[in-house]
N, C-alpha and C positions, 0 to 999 in steps of 0.2 A: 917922592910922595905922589901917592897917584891923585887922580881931578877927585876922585869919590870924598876922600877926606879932604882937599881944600874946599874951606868956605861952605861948609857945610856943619854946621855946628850945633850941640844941644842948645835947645835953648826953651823958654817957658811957655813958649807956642806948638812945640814936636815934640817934647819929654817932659811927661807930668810921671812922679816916683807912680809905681802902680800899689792898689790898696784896696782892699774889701770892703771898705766901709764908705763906697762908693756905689755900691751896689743898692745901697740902703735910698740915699740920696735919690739914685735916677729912681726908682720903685717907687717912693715915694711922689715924685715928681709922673711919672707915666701915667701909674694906678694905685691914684690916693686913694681912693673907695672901696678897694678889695681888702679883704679878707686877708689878713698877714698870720695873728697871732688868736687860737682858741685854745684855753684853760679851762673848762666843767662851764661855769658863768659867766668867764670871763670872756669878750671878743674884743678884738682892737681890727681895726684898717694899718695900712702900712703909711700914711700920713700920723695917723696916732702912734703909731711906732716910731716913727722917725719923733717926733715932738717929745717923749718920754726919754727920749735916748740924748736928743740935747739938751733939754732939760736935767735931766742927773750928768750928764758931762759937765754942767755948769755949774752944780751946784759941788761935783768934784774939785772943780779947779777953784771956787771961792773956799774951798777947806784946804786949798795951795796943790792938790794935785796937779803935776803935770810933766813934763817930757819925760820919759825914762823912770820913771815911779812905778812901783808896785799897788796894784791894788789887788788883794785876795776875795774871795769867792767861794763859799761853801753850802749849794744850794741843791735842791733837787731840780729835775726840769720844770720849771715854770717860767712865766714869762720874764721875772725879773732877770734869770740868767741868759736867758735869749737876748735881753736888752744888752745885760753887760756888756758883749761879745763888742756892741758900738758903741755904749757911752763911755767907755773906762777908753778905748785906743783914740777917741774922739778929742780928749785932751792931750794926747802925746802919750798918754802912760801905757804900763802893761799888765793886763787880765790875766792873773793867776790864779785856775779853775782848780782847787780842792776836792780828789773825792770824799764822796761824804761815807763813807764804811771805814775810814782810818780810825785809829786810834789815838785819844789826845797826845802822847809825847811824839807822834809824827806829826801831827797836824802843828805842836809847838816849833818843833824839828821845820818845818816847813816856811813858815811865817816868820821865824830868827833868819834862817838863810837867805831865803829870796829877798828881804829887807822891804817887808809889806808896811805901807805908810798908812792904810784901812783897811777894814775885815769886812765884809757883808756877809751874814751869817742868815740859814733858814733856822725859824726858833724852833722847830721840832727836834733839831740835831744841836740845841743846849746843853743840855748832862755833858754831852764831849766837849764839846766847844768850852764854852763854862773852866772844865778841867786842864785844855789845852792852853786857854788864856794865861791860865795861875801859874804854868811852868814857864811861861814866857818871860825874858827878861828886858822886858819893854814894855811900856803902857801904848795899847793901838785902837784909834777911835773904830767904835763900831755900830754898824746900821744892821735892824734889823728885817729879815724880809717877815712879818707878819701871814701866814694862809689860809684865810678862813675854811680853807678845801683839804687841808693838812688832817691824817687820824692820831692825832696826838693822844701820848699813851705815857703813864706815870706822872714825873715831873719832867715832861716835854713841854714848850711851848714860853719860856721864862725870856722874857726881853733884856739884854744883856748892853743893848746899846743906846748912845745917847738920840735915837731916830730911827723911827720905819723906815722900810724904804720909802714909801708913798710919803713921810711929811719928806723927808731929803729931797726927794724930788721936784716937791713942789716948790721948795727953796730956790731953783736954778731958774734962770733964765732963758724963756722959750724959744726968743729970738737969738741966743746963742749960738757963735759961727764957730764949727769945729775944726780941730785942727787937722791937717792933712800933714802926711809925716815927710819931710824936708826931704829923708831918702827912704826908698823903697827896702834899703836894708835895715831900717830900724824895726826895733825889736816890736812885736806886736802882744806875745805870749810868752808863758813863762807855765813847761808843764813840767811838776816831779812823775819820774817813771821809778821803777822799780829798778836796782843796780845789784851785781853779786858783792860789793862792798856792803850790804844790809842797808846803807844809807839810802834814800833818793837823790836820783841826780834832777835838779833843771833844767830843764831843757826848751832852750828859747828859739821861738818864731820870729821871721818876718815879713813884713806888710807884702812883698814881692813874691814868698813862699805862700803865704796865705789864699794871694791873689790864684794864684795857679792852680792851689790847691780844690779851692773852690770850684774851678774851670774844669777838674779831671773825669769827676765821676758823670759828669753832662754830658759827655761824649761815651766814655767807658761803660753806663749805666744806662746806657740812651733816655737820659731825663728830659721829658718836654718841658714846656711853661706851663704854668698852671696846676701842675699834677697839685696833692696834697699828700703832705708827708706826715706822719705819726712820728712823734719824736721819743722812741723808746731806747733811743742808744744814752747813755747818760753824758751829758752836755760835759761833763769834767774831764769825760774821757776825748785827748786829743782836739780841744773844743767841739766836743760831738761830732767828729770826724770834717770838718768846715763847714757843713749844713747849715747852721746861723749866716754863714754869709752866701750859701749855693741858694739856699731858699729867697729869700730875696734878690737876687740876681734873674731867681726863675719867677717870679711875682707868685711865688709856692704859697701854699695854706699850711701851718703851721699846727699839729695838733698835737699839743702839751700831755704826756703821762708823765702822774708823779708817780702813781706805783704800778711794777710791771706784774700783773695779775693778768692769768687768759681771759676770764671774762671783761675787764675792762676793757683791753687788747681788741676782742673780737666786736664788744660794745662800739670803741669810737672808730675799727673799719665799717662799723656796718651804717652807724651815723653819717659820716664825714665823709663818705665812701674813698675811702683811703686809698690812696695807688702805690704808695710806698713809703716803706720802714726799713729799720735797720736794727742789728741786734747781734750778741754774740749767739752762741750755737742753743748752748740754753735757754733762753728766749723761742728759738725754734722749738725745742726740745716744751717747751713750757705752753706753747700751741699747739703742736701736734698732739698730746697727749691730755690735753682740757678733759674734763667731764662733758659727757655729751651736753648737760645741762647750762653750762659754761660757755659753749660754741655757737655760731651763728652762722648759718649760710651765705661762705661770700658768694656775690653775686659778678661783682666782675674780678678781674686780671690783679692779682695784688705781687707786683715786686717785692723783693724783699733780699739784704744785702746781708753776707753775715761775713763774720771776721774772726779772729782766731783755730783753733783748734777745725780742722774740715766737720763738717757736717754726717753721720753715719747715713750710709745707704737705705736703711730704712726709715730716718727722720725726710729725708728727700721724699721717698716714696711716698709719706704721710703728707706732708706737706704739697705736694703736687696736684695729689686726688682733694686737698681742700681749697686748691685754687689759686697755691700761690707758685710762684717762679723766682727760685733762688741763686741770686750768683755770689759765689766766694773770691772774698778778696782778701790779700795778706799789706800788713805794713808794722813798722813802727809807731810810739811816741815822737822817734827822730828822724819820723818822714813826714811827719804832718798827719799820719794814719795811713790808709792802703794805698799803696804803689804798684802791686800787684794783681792781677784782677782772672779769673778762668772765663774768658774771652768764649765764647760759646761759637763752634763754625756749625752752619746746616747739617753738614752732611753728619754728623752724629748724632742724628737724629731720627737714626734708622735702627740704633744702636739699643742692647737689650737694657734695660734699669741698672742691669750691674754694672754693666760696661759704660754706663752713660758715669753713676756714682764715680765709679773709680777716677774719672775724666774732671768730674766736677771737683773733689780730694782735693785737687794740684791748685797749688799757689796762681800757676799760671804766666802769663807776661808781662811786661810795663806795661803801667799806667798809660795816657797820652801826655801828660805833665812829667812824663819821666826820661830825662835824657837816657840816662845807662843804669843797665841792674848783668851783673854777670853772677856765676859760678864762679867762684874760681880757688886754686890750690893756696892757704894764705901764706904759705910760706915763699914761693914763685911769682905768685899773681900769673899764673896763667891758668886759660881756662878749661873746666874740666870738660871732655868727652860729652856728645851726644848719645848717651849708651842708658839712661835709667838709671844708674847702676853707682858710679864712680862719682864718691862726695867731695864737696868741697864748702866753701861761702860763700853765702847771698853777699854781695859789695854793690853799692849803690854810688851814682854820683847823677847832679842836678838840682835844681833848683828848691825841690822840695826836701832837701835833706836839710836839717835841722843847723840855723848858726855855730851853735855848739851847748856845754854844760855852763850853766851860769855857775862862774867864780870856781871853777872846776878845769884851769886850763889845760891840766896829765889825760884828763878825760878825757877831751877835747881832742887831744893831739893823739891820743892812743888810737881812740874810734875814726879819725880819720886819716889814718897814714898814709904816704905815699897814693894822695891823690883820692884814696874812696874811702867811703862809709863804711865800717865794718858790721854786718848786724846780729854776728854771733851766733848766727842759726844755718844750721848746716842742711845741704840739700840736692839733688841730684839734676840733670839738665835732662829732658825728656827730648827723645830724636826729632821731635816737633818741634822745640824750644820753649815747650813748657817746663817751668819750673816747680817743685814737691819737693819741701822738705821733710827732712828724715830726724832733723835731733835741734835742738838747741844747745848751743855749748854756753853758752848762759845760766844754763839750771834755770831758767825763770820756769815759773810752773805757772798754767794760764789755766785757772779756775773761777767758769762763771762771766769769761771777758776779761777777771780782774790779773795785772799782774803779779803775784807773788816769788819775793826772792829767797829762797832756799836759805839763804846766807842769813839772810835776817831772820827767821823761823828757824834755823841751828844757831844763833849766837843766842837767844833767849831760854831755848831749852837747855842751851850746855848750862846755863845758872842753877840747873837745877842740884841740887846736894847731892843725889844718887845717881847721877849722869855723868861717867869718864868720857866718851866719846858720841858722836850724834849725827848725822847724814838724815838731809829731806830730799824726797825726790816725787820728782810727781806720779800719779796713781789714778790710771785711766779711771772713769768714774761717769756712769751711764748719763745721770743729772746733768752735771755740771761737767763735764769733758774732763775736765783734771781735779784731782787735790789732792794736797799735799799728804806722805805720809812716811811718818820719824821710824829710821833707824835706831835704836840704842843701843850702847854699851855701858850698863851697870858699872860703878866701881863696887873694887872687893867688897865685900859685907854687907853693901846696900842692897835693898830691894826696893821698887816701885813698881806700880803698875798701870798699866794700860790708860785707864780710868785718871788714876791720878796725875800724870804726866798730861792729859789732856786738858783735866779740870785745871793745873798747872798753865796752861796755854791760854787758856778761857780769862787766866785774872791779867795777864801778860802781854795779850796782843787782840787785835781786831777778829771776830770773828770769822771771817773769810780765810784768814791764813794758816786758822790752829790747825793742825791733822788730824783728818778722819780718820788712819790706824796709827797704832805705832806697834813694833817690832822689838823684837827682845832679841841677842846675841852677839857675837863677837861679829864685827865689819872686815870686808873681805878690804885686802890694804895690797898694796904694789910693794914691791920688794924698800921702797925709799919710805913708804909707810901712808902715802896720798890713797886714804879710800878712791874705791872702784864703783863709782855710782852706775855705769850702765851694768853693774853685775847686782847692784840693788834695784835698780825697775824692772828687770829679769824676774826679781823674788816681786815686786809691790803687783805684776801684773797678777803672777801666778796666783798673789792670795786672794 
């Protein structure tokens, strides 16, 4: 044994578990009198932050919350979900962020699974809520978040719980010492993604991925202190990509949208003078193309991160001439969000707009949080050629790759065999070592940011009486980059159409996932009878 390892041992002076919600603490402690958290009228300092965050962690854990517990979350971005990200892990337990555009028998589907012990609900997203509780096969105590800043529309806004947030909170105990988590591998999060099972899978963080996670884009994004972020990426997503806990780490200005409209958009960069935002491509897409009347002259340098589906060469160009500087980055749900980042070198910067776009397209390289991301053949595991050309899969391994699927152990073991993360999306190695993919072998269709699984949008349409066979595939889509759009196969004598298989869709699932076309005829099949979906997005681009 060599002298390094004698007598040199962990102990609670050299190895504290690492955790983000330390970041909260020192901030608080540094720069109590800054500016952390602005909502329309709402402002907080990051001492007031920290006090509302132990505060509801306290009043958490007097309703018996604590280690390893679920607590759900189904808000828009305000501050109370920014809060969660620390009071709910503050007791040991774990923050499961709900997107709010589900539809109630997933949101039921959600809350049975992950075995949530409270709900924190925004009351404008009641009608669902409401409906998701009734199929639940559990009674589960629920707060709700009140907004007086909310455009509540019909029977929106109906209190469903025994508590606002604000009396909950004011229940707990100020001077309440949180908990710090024993090991750095406990679980912190718990996010459903989209799976080609139609089901969502869980997908759980921890405090140590978190940590890191947090750490990536400060370097990869060249984030100062201080900047002020607009927080238009939606908090549910991937907990808004770590941000909750990068911002405080950076003693950041936090500037709350609940609805992502350009002129709000252009409103709080022009207030707050904003330096950076986040957003999927339509969000870009949703700026560059404002009404003049809607826009505002920025005034300085606005970053801005986008993720999913690349960017078209003409939203760049749009985007550029109003000021802002866009870098794309690719990730998972089961990487904590982007791992991958288009790393920008000077010298293409001589480079014509097409030739820049095309550069900008590509997925790009690791993170700095990211030990390994390769290409490679999945059937070998070796890796493919520096050629553009010759595909293989994104495989990831490191610290930021996800625990695993709660209660999902095949998942589990499937997505990481022999050593790496499988991410199902396929891609080519560029002689730089840049990385661009080319397909998802997932079928997830990314529409709008959101992920949609094919599998689950073809098992609800096959219910239909005049539907023998069915294939979704996604449908490039100027908006929204993708969406979804149904193949069908009529049985004998049946007819339906268009129209009605949509309006179909409309009473059956969430808006985001119904499909904008659908298609009539017999489906092209392989000799064993497995439809041929890249011979259907052949036909979905064409129409």
């Amino acid at each position: 044994m060599s002298n390094f390892d004698q007598n040199l041992d962990k102990n609670s002076s050299n190895f504290i578990p690492l955790s983000p919600i330390t970041f909260l603490e020192r901030v608080k402690d540094v720069y109590p009198d800054y500016e952390s958290v602005i909502y329309g009228k709402r402002t907080y300092t990051w001492k007031q932050t920290y006090e509302r965050c132990t505060r509801f962690a306290s009043a958490l854990e007097k309703q018996g919350i604590g280690v390893s517990d679920t607590v759900s979350i189904l808000a828009a971005n305000t501050p109370e979900l920014f809060e969660a990200h620390y009071s709910i892990p503050m007791t040991g337990a774990v923050i499961n962020t709900i997107n709010i555009r589900l539809d109630p028998q997933t949101i039921s589907y959600i809350l049975e699974h992950s075995d949530a012990k409270l709900f924190i609900v925004d009351t404008q997203f009641s009608p669902v809520i409401k409906e998701a509780l009734k199929q639940l096969n559990k009674k589960i105590p629920v707060i709700d978040i009140v907004d007086d800043q909310a455009q509540l529309k019909g029977d929106e806004g109906e209190r469903l719980g025994s508590w606002t947030y604000e009396e909950f909170l004011s229940s707990g105990n100020k001077n309440y010492e949180w908990k710090r988590p024993k090991d750095e591998w406990q679980a912190i999060s718990l996010s459903y993604t989209s799976g080609t099972t139609g089901k969502p899978k869980g997908v759980v963080y921890h405090h140590r991925g978190s940590y890191l996670m947090s750490m990536g884009s400060v370097v990869a994004w060249n984030m100062p202190n201080r900047l002020t972020y607009l927080y238009t990426v939606p908090m549910f997503h991937c907990n808004g990509w770590g941000y909750p806990w990068t911002t405080a780490l950076l003693n950041a200005k936090v500037i709350c949208c609940r609805y992502i409209v350009a002129k709000d958009i252009y409103n709080l960069i022009d207030k707050h003078s904003v330096t950076h935002f986040g957003g999927a491509p339509i969000v870009l897409n949703l700026i560059a193309n404002a009404k003049e009347e809607d826009k505002k002259i920025i005034k300085h340098k606005v970053y801005a991160m986008t993720a999913g589906a690349p960017p078209t060469s003409v939203i760049l160009g749009k985007m550029e001439k109003l000021g802002f500087e866009v870098t794309h980055v690719y990730g998972l749900t089961e990487t904590y969000g982007h791992m991958l980042h288009c790393a920008w070198n000077s010298s293409w910067d001589s480079l014509s707009d097409d030739e820049k776009s095309e550069i900008k397209a590509q997925q790009g390289v690791r993170y700095p949080n990211t030990e390994e991301v390769a290409v490679m053949f999945p059937e070998t595991y070796k890796h493919v050629p520096l050629d553009g050309k010759t595909i293989g899969e994104i495989m990831i391994r490191g610290n930021i790759v996800m625990k695993g699927y709660y209660k999902n152990k095949e998942a589990s073991d499937n997505a990481m065999k022999n050593g790496w993360f499988h991410s199902g999306d396929l891609a080519v190695m560029h002689p730089n070592g840049y990385i661009q993919i080319k397909d998802r072998s997932k079928d997830i269709i990314i529409s709008g940011g959101e992920n949609i699984s094919s599998v689950e949008v073809e098992n609800i349409i096959a219910k239909h009486d005049a539907v023998s066979l069915v294939a979704v595939v996604a449908k490039p889509d100027e908006k929204w980059g993708e969406t979804p759009c149904a193949f069908i196969e009529l049985k004998d004598g049946k007819k339906a159409t268009e129209e009605e298989i949509i309006q179909y869709c409309k009473e059956n699932m969430a808006g985001f996932k119904r499909p904008k076309h659908v298609i009539f005829g017999e489906l092209p099949k392989t000799s064993t009878g497995k439809i041929q979906k890249f011979e259907l997005r052949k036909k979905a681009k064409e129409k």
